[in-house]
C-alpha positions in Angstrom: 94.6 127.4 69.8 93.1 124.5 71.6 95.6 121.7 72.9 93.8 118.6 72.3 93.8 116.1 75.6 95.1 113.1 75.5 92.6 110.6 77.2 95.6 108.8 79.2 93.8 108.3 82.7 90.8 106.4 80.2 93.3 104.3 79.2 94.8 103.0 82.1 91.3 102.6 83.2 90.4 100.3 80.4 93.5 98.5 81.1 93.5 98.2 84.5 90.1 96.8 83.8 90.6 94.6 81.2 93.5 93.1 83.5 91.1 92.8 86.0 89.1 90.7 83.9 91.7 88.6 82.6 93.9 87.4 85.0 91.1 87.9 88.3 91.4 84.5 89.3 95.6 85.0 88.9 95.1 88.0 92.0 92.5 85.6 93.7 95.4 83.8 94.5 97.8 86.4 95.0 95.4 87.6 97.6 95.2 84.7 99.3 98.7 84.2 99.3 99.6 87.5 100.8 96.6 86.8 103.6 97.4 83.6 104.7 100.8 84.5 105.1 100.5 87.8 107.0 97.6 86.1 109.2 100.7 83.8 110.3 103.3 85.8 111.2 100.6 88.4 113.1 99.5 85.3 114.9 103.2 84.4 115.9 103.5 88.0 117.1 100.3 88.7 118.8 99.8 85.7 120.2 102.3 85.1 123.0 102.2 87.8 125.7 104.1 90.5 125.4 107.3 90.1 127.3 107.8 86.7 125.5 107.7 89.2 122.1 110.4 91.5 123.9 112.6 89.0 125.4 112.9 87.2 121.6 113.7 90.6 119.8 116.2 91.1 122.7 117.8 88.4 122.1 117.9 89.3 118.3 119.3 92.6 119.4 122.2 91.4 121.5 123.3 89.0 118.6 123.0 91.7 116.2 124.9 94.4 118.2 125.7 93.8 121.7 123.7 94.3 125.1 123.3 97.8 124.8 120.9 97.3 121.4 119.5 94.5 123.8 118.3 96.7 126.7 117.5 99.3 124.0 115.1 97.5 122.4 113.4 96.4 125.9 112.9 99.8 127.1 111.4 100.6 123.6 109.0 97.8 123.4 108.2 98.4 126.7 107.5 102.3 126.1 104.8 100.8 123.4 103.6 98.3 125.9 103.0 100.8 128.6 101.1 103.1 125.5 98.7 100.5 125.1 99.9 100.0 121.4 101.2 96.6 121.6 98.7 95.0 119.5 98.5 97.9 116.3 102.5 97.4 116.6 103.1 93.9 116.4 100.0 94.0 113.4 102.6 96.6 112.0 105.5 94.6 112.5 104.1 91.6 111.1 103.0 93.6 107.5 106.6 95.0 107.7 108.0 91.5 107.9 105.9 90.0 105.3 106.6 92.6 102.5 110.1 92.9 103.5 110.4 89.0 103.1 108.4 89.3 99.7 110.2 92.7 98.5 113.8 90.6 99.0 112.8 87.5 97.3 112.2 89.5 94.4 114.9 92.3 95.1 118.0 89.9 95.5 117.6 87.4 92.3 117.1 90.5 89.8 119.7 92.5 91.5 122.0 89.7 91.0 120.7 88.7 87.3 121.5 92.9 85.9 124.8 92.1 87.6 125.3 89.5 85.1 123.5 90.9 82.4 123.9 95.0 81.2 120.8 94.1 78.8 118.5 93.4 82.1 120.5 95.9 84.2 119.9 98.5 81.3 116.2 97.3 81.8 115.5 97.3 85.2 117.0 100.6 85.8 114.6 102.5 84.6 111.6 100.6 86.0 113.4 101.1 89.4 113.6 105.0 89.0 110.0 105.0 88.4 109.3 103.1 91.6 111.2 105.1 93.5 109.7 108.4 92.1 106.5 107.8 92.8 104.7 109.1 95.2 103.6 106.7 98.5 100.5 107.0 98.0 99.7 106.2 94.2 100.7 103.0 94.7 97.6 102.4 96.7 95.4 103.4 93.7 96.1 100.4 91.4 96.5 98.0 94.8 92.8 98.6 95.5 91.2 97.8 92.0 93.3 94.4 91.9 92.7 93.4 95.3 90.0 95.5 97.1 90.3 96.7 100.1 92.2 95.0 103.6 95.6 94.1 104.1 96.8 92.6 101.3 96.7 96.3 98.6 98.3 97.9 101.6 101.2 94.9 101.6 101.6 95.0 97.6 101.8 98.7 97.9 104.4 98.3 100.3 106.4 95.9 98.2 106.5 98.1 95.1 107.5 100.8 97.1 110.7 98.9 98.8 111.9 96.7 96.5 114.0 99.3 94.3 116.7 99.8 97.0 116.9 96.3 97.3 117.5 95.5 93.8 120.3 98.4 93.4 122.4 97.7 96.0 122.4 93.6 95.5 123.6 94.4 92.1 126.2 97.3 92.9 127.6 95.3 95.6 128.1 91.9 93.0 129.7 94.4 90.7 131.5 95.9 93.6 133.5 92.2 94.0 136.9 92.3 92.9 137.3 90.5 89.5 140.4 89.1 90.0 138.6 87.1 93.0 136.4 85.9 90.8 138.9 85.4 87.6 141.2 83.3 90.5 138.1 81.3 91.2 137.6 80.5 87.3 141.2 79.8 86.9 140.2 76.6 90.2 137.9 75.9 88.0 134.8 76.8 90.1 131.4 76.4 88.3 129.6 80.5 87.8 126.7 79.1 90.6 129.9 78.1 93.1 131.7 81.5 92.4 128.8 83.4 93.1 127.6 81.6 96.4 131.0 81.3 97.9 132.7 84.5 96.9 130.3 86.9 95.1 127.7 87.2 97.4 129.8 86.5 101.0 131.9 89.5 99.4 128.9 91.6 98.6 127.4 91.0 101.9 127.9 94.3 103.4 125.9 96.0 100.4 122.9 93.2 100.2 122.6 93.8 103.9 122.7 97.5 104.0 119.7 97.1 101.0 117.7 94.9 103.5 117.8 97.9 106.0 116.7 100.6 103.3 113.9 98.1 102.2 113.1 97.4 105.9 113.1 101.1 106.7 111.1 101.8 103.6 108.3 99.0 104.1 107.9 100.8 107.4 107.2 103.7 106.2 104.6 102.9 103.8 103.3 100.3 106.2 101.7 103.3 107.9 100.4 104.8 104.8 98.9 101.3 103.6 96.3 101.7 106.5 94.6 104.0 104.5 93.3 101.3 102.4 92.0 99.3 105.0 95.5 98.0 106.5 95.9 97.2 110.2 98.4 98.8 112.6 99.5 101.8 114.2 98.8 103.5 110.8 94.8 103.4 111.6 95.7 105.1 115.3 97.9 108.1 112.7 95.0 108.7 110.1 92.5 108.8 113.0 94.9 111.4 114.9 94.7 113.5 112.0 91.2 113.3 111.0 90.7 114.4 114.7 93.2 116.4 115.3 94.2 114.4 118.7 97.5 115.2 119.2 98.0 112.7 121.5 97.1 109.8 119.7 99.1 110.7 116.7 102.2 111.1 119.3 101.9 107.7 121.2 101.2 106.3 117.1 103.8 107.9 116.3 106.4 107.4 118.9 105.5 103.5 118.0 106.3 103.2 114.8 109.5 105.3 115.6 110.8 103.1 118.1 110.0 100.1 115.3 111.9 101.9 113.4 115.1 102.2 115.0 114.9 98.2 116.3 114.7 97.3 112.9 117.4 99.7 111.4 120.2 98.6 114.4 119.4 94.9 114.2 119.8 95.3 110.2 123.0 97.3 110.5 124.3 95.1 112.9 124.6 92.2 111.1 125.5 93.8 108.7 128.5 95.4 110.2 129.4 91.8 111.4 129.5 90.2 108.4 131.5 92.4 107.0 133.9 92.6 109.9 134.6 88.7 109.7 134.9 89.4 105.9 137.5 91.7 106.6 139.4 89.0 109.0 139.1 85.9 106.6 140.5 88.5 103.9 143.5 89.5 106.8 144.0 85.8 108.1 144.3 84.4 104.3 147.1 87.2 103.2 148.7 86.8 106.6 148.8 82.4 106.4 150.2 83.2 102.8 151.3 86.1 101.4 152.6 84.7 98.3 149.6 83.1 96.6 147.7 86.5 96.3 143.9 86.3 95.4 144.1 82.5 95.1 144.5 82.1 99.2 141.9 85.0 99.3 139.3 82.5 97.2 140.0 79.7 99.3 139.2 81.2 102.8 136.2 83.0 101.3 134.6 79.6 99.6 
């Protein structure tokens, strides 16, 4: 007996085409958008020579984490200096930056709205698994019929694929927040926007920022891939490697993007360790100044 096929991939087709259709101008925009944007930021980062680029992010480094992440990070940018990949990596950085920025300005406010709301949290979840189960390189199917081919399906690409860690880990670390913090702020008679800016998220801090390292780690990732549709960076210098088989271009490539990699991931954990470190010592100093008034002194110091 013959199982009759369901004409699914038709479907989506037709749909895909019909959005296409309808809201073209809508992606016209988007496009531009995305462009303009990453134009910018590549020309902040390309433009200035090199060791102006290193001494900036070394500077980022030694606030982050100290001087050892500082001369870390030089030796490392140097490394891709001296490979003669300084340009594909700062066009790599500067897609990485642009969908991480994008990916958190949507990550954060819905992560924080299904902390208040088990409907949207009961919503979003499920959305979110998909995101993360798909494989990389779908996403570029459905980025290149709405936007062609360039930079910009390989940055939307990029943003679907790291916004779901982003999204979690905003709302588990709201959740996370003690609620008699927050009940003690009611009982002052904070307004819900004040409790969440000056307790909720300074509180949640730790977990926001350890989101903003997956996404940044993630973006990465498919930063490289997005170069398959038409994106620029050290990914074209991978896919090249492998289409040739030159082993040593698809090492230096390579090497790049790790030593990206692990800039990105230290600065990101390092503030985030520090925040959650003077967390820890407003929390210590408030019960220390006055051990009697409980949560309410704990509200105080962290407004």
């Amino acid at each position: 007996m013959d199982i009759p096929r369901i004409p699914l991939g038709d479907w989506v087709e037709t749909f895909i085409g019909w959005v296409i259709d309808v809201f073209g101008g809508f992606f016209d925009v988007v496009s531009t958008v995305f462009s303009g944007f990453y134009d910018g930021v590549d020309w902040l980062l390309a433009t200035p020579p090199f060791w102006a680029i290193i001494i900036v992010i070394a500077a980022i480094g030694w606030l982050a984490k100290g001087w050892k992440l500082a001369v870390g990070a030089i030796i490392g940018l140097l490394v891709i200096a001296v490979l003669d990949q300084w340009e594909n990596a700062m066009d790599t950085l500067a897609l990485t930056i642009v969908a991480v920025v994008i990916a958190l300005i949507i990550a954060i406010p819905v992560g924080i709205w299904a902390a208040k709301s088990q409907t949207v949290s009961a919503t979003v979840r499920p959305i979110l698994d998909f995101l993360q189960t798909m494989p990389a390189f779908v996403y570029l199917i459905p980025a290149i019929f709405l936007f062609g081919v360039g930079v910009v399906p390989g940055m939307v690409a990029t943003v679907l694929f790291a916004v779901a860690p982003g999204v979690r880990l905003t709302e588990l670390g709201i959740r996370g927040v003690d609620q008699e913090v927050v009940e003690a702020g009611n009982a002052f008679g904070a307004t819900p926007g004040r409790i969440l800016r000056q307790i909720q998220l300074p509180l949640a801090m730790p977990s926001i920022m350890a989101g903003v390292n997956q996404v940044i780690m993630l973006a990465l990732s498919m930063a490289v891939i997005a170069s398959m549709v038409g994106g620029p960076g050290l990914g074209k210098d991978i896919i090249q490697a492998l289409s040739r088989t030159d082993i040593s271009l698809g090492f230096e490539a390579g090497l790049a993007v790790v030593i990206i990699a692990m800039i990105l991931d230290r600065i990101t954990s390092g503030f985030g360790d520090a925040k959650r470190s003077r967390r820890r010592a407003q929390v210590a100093t408030a019960m220390d100044e006055a051990p009697d008034a409980g949560t309410e002194t704990v509200v105080v110091h962290a407004g």
